[in-house]
Backbone bond lengths (Angstrom), bond angles and torsions (degrees), N, CA, C in turn:
res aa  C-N    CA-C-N  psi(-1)  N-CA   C-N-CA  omega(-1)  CA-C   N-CA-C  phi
1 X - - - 1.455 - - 1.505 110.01 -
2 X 1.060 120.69 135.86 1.781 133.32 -178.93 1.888 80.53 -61.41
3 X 1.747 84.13 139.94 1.432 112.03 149.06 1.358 142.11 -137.78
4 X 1.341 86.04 27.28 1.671 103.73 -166.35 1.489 108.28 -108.16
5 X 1.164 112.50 12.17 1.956 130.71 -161.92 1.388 100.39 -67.75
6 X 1.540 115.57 102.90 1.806 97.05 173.20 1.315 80.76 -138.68
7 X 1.495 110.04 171.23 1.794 138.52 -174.56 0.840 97.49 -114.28
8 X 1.792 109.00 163.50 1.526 113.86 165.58 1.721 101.09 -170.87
9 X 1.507 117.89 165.77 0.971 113.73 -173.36 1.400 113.62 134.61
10 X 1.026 121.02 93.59 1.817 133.51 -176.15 1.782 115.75 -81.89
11 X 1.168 100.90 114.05 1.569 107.44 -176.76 1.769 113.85 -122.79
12 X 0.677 121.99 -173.05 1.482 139.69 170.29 1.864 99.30 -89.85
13 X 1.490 106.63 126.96 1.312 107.54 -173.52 2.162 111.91 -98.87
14 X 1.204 87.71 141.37 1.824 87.95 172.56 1.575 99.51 -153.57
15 X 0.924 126.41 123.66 1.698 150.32 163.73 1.230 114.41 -69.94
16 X 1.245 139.08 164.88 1.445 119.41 -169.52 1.183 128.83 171.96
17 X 1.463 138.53 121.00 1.409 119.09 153.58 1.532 126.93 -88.68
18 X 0.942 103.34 124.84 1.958 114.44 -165.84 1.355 111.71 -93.36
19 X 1.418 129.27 102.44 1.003 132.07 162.54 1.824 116.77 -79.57
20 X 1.408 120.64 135.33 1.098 124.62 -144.51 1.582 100.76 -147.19
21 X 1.207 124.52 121.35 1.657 120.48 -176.16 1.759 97.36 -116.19
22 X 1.168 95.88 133.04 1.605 103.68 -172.86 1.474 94.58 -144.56
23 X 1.235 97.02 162.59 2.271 115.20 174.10 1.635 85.36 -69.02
24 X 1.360 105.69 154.00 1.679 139.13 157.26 1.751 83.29 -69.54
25 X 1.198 98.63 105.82 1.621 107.45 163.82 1.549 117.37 -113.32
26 X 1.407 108.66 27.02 2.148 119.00 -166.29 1.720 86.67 -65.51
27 X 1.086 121.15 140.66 1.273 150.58 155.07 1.309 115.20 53.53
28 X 2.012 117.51 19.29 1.376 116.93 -171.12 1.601 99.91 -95.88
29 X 1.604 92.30 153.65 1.233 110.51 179.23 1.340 125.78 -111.59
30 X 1.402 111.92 -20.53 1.712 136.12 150.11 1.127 112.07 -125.99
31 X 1.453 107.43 178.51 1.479 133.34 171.90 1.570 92.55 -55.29
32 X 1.004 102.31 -66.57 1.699 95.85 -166.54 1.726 120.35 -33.88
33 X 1.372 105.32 -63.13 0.904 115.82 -168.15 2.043 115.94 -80.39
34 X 1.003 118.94 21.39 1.856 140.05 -163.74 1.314 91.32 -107.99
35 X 1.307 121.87 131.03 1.493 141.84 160.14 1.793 112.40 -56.45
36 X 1.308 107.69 116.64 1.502 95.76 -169.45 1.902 105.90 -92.19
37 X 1.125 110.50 16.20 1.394 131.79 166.61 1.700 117.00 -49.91
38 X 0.990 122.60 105.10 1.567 114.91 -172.39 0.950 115.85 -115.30
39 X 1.621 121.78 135.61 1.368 137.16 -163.31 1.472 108.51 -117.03
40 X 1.763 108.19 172.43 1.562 101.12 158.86 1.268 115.47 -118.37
41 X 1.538 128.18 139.56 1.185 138.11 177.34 1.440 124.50 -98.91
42 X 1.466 120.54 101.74 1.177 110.09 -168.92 1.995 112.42 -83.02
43 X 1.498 111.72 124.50 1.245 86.88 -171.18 1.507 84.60 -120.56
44 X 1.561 103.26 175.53 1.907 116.25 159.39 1.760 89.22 -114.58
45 X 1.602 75.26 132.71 1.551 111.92 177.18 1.541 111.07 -138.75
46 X 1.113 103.22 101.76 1.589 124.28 177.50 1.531 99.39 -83.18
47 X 1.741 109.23 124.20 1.573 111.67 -176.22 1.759 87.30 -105.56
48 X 1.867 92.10 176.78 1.642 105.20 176.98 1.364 108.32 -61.03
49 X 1.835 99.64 143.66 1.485 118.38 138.08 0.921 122.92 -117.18
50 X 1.177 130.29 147.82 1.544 123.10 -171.69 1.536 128.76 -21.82
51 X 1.053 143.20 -83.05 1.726 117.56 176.55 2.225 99.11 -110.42
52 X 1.288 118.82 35.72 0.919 94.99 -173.17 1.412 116.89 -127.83
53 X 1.715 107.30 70.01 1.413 126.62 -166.91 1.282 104.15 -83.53
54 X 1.630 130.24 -25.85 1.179 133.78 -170.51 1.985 100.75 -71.59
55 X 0.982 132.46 -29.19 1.380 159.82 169.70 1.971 85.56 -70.72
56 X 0.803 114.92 -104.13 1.687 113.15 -153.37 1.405 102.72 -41.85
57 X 1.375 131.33 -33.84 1.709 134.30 178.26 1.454 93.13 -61.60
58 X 0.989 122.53 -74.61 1.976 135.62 -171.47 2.108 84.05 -31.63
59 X 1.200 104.80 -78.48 1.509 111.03 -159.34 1.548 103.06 -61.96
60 X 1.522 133.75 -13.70 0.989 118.05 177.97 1.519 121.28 -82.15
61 X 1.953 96.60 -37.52 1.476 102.72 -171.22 1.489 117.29 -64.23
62 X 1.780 108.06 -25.13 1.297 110.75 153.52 1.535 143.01 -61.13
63 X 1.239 107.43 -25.12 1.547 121.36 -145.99 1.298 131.54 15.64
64 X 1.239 90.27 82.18 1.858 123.27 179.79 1.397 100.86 -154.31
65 X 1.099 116.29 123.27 1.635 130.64 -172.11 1.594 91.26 -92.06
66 X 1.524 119.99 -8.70 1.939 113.64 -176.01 1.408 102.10 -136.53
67 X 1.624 107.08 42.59 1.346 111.24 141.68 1.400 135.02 -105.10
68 X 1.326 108.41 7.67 1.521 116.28 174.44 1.506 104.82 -167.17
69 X 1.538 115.69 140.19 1.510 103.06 -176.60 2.139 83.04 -129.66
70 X 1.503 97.53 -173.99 1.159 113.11 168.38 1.621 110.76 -47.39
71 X 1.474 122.44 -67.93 1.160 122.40 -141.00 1.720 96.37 -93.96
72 X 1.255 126.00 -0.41 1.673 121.18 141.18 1.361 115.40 -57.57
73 X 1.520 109.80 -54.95 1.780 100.47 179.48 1.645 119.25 -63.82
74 X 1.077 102.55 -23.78 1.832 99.82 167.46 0.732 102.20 -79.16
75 X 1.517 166.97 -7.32 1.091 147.71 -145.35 1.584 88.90 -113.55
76 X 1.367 105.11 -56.06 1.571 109.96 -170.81 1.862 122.88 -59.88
77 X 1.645 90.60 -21.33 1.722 101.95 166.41 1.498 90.63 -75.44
78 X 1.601 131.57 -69.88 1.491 101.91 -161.16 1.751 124.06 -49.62
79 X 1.318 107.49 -23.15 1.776 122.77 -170.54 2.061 86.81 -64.62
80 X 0.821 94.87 -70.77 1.798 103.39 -174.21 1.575 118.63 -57.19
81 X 1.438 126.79 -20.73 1.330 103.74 161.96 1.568 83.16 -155.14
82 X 1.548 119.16 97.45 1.313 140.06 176.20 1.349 114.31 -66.10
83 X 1.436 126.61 -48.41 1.322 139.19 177.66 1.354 112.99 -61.89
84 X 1.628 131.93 -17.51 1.656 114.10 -148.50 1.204 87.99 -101.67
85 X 1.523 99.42 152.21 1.575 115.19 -175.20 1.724 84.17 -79.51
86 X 1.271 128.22 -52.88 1.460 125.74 -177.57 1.392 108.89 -115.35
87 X 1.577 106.87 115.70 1.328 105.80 -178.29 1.214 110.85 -114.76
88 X 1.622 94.48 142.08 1.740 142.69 -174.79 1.591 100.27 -28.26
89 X 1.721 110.05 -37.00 1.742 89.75 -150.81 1.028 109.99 -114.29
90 X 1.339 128.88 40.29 1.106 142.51 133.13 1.586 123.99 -176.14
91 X 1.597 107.71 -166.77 1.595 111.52 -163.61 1.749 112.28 -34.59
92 X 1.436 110.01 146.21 0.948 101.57 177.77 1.841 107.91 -103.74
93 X 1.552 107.48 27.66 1.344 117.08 178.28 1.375 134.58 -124.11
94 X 2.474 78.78 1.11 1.534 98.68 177.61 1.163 128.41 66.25
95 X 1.646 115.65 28.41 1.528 154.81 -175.40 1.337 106.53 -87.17
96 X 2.109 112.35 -38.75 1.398 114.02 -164.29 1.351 87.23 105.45
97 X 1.615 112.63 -171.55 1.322 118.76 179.33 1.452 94.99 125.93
98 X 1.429 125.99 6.94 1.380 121.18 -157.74 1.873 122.40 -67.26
99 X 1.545 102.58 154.38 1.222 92.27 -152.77 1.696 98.87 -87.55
100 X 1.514 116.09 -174.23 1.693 117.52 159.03 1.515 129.77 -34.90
101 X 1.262 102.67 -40.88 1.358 117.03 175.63 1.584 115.09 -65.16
102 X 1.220 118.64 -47.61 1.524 106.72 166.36 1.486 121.90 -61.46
103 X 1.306 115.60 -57.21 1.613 119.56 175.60 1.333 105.93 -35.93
104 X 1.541 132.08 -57.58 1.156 139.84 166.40 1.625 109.62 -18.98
105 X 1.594 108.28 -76.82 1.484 117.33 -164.22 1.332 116.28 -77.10
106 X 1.488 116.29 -9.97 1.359 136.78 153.66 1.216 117.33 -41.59
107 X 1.628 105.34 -53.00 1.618 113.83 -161.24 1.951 101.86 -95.14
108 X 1.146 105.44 3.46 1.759 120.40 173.11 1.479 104.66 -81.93
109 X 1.461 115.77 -28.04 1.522 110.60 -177.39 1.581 100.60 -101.08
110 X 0.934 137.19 12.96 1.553 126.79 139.60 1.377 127.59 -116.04
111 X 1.777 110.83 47.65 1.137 108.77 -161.43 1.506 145.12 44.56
112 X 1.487 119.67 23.17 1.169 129.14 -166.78 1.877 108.27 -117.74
113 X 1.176 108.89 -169.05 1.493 130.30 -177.72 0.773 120.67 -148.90
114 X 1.616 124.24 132.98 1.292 129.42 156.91 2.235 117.98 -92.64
115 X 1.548 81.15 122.31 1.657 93.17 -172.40 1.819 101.04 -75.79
116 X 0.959 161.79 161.91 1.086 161.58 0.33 1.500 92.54 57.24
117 X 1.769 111.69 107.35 1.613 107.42 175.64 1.839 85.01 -122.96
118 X 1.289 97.35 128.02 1.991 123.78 167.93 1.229 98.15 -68.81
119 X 1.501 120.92 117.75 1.292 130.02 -174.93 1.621 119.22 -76.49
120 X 1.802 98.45 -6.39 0.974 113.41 -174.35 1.590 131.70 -84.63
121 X 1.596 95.17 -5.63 1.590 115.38 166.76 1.312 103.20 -101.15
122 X 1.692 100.95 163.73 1.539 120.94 146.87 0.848 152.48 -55.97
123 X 1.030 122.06 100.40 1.851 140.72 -153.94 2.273 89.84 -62.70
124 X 0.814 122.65 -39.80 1.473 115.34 171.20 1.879 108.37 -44.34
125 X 1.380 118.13 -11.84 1.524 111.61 -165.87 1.560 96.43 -86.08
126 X 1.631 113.54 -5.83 1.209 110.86 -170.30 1.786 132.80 -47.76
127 X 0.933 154.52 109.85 1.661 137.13 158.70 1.192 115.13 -62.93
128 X 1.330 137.13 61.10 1.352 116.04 -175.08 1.257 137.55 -81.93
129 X 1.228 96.46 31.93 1.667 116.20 -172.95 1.765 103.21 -97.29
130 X 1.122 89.40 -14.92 1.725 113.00 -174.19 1.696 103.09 -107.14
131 X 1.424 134.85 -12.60 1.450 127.47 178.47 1.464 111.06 -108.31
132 X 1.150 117.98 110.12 1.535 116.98 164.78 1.600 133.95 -50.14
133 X 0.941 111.43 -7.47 1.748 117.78 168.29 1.699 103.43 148.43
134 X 1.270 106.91 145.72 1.944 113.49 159.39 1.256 127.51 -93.04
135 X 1.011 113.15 171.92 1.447 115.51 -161.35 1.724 92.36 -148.79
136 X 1.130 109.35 114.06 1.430 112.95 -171.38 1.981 94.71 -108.09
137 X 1.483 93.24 161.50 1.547 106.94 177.04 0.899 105.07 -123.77
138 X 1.499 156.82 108.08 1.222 169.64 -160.09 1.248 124.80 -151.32
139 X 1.702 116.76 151.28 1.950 121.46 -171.54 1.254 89.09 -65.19
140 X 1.590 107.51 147.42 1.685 93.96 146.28 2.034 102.55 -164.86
141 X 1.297 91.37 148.54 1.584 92.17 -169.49 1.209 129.20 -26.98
142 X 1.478 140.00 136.42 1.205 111.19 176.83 1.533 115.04 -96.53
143 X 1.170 118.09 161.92 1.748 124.27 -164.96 1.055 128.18 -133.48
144 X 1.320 120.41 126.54 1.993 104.85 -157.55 1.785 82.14 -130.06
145 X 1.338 118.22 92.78 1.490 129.56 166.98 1.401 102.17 109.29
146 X 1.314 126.11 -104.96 1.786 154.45 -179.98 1.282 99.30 -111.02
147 X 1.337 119.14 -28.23 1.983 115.11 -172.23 1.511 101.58 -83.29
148 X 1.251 112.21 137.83 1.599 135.41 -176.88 1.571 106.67 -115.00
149 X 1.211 113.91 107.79 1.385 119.18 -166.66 1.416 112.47 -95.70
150 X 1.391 116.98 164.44 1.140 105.74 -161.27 1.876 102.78 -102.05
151 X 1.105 121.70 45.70 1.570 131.29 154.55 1.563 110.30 -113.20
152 X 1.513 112.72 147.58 1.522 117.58 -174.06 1.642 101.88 -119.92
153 X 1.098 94.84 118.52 1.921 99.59 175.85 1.794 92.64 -107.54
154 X 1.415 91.63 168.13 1.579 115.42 -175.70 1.435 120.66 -73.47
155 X 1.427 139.47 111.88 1.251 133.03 -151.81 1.477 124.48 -126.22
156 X 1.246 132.82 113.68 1.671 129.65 -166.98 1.344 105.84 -63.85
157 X 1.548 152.48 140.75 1.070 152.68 -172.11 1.465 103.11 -165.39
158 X 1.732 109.98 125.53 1.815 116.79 -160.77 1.741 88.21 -117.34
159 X 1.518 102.74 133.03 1.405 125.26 161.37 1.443 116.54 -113.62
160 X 1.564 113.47 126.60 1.073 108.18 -175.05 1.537 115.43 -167.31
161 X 1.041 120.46 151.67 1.741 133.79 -142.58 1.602 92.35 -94.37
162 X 1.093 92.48 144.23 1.846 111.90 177.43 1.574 113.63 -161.00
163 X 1.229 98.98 120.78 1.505 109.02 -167.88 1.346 116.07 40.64
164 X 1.589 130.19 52.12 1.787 122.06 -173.81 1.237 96.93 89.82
165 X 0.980 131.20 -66.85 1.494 129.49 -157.35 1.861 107.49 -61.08
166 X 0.844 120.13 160.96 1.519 142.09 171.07 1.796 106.14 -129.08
167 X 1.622 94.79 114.87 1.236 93.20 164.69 1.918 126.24 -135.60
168 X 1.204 108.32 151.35 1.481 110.69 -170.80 1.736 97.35 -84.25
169 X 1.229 97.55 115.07 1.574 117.93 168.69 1.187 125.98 -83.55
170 X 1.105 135.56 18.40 1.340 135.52 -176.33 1.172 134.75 -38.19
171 X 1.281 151.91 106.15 1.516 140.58 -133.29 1.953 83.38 -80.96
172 X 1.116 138.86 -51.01 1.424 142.12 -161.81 1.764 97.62 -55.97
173 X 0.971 96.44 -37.45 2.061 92.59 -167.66 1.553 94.39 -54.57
174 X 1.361 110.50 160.27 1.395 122.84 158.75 1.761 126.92 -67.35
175 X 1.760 88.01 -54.13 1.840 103.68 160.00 1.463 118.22 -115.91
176 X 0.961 116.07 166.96 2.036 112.00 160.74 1.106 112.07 -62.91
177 X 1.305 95.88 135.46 1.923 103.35 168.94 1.456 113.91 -105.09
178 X 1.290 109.23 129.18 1.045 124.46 164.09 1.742 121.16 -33.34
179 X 0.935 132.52 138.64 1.850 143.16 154.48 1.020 116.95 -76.77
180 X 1.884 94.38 -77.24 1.838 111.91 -177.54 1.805 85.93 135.79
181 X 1.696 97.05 -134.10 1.602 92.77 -151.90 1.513 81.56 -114.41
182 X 1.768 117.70 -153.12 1.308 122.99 -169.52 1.427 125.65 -67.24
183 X 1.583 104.91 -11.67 1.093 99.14 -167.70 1.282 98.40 -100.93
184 X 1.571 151.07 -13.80 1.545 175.44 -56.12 1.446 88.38 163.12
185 X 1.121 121.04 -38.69 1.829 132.04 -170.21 1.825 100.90 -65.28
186 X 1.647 83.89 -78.63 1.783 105.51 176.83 1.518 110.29 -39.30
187 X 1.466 114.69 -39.88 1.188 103.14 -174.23 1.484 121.60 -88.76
188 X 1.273 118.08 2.08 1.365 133.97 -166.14 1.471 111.17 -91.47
189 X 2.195 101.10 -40.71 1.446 94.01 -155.32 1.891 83.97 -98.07
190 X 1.452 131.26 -12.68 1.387 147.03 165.11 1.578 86.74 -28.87
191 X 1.638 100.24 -80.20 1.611 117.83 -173.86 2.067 117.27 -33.58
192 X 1.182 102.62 -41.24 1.480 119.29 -154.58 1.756 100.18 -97.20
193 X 1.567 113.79 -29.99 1.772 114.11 -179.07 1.647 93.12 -86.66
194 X 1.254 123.65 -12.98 1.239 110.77 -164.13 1.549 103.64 -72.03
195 X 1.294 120.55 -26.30 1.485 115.39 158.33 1.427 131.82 -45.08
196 X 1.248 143.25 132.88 1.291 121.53 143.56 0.937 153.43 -78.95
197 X 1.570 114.33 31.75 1.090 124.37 -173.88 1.735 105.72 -121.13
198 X 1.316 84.21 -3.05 1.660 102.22 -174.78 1.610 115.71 -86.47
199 X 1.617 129.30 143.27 1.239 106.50 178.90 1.497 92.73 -151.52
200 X 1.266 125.49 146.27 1.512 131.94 -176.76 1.128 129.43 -96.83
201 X 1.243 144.44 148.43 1.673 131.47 172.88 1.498 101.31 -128.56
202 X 1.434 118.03 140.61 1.899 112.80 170.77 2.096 93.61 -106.73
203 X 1.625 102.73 124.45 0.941 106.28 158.50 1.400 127.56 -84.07
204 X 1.187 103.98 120.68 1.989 115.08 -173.95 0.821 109.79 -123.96
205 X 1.418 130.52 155.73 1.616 143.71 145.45 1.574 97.28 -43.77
206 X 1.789 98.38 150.94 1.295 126.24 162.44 1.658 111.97 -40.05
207 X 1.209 101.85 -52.58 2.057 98.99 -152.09 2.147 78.67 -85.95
208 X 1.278 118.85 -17.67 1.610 88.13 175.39 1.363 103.97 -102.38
209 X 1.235 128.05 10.93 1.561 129.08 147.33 1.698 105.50 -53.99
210 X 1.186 110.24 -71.44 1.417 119.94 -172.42 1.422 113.16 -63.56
211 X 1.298 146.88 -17.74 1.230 150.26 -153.50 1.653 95.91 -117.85
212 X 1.220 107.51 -20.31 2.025 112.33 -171.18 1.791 101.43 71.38
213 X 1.101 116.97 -7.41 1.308 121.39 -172.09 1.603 105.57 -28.36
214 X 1.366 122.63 -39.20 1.466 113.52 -173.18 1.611 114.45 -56.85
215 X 1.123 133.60 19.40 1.637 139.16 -143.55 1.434 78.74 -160.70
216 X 1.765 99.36 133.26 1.717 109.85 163.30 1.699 112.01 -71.06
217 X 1.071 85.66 166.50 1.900 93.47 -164.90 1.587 92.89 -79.72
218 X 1.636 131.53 -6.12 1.313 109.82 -165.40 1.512 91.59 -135.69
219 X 1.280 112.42 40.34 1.529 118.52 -173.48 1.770 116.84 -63.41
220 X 1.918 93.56 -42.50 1.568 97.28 163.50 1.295 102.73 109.59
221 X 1.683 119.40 15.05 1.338 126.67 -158.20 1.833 104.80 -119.52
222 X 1.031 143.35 143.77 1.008 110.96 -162.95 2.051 107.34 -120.08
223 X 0.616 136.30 159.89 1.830 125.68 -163.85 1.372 116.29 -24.76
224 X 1.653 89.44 -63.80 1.406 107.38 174.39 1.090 142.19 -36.34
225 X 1.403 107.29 -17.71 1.732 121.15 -172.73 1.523 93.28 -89.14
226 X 1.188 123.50 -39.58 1.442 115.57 -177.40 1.505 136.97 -87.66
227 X 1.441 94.01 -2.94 1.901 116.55 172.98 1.268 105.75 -57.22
């Protein structure tokens, strides 16, 4: 599993609850067939702070803006390498920047897991009725105010289902963007692993950590592939 996963990218910060009006899109597969009925969706959408996207993904995939603050994720870099005069897992300017390894031990204090998904299977093996949201690691411009520069650092970004819907949380967007439904999902994060620079995590509960439950029971894969 990569352990070198850190974000970056300095923005203008806003916290937030996002109200969001979108089509009833439950079980459509076209336009045609989509409820043109429009609702409001209240979401939490945590925007950028300067390098601390790994923090707004954590608080988004939850939606609780006071389930994780800054000075938990430092804390969990000092817990993980106690001795270093400069430690590995994140900024060394105290910006954030934090690496995989924290998000990880992050998601240990709410009883959860971070999956390590092999890009090398089929995202169809998914259960996602059983995964609480992803958290993708991806390039993405870096930005010093409104200006978008032309270097790409590594960036935490939380997807995650609300009422049917799947939406891309990206701390950089202004609002959430819409996906669509499961199959809008598959094809989204298909689109996004196809990078290599890209790498995925499925956030789960503990007992479907241990059970593999996030994986259909007739996927065709056998333990071993996932040790």
């Amino acid at each position: 599993m990569p352990t070198s996963l850190l974000c970056g990218g300095n923005s203008v910060v806003t916290t937030e609850q996002t109200t969001v009006r979108i089509k009833d899109i439950h079980n459509n597969h076209s336009e045609q067939n989509s409820t043109v009925q429009d609702y409001i969706m209240p979401i939490y959408h945590e925007k950028q702070k300067r390098e601390l996207c790994a923090l707004h993904a954590l608080n988004n995939v939850f939606q609780d803006g006071q389930a994780y603050n800054k000075q938990m994720l430092d804390d969990i870099c000092q817990s993980l390498a106690p001795s270093s005069m400069v430690n590995p897992h994140k900024s060394v300017l105290g910006l954030g920047n934090y690496d995989v390894n924290v998000i990880m031990a992050a998601l240990q204090l709410k009883d959860c897991e971070a999956v390590w998904w092999d890009k090398r299977k089929n995202l169809d093996i998914l259960n996602v009725d059983n995964i609480t949201g992803f958290i993708l690691n991806m390039p993405s411009p870096l930005q010093w105010g409104f200006v978008s520069l032309p270097i790409k650092r590594k960036h935490w970004v939380a997807v995650r289902e609300l009422d049917s819907v799947f939406y891309n949380l990206d701390s950089k967007f202004k609002n959430p963007e819409v996906i669509g439904d499961r199959e809008a999902l598959k094809s989204f994060l298909r689109a996004q692993t196809r990078a290599k620079e890209c790498e995925l995590l499925l956030v789960v509960t503990k007992d479907v950590a241990d059970r593999k439950s996030w994986k259909m029971d007739n996927s065709g894969f056998g333990e071993a592939s996932w040790n």
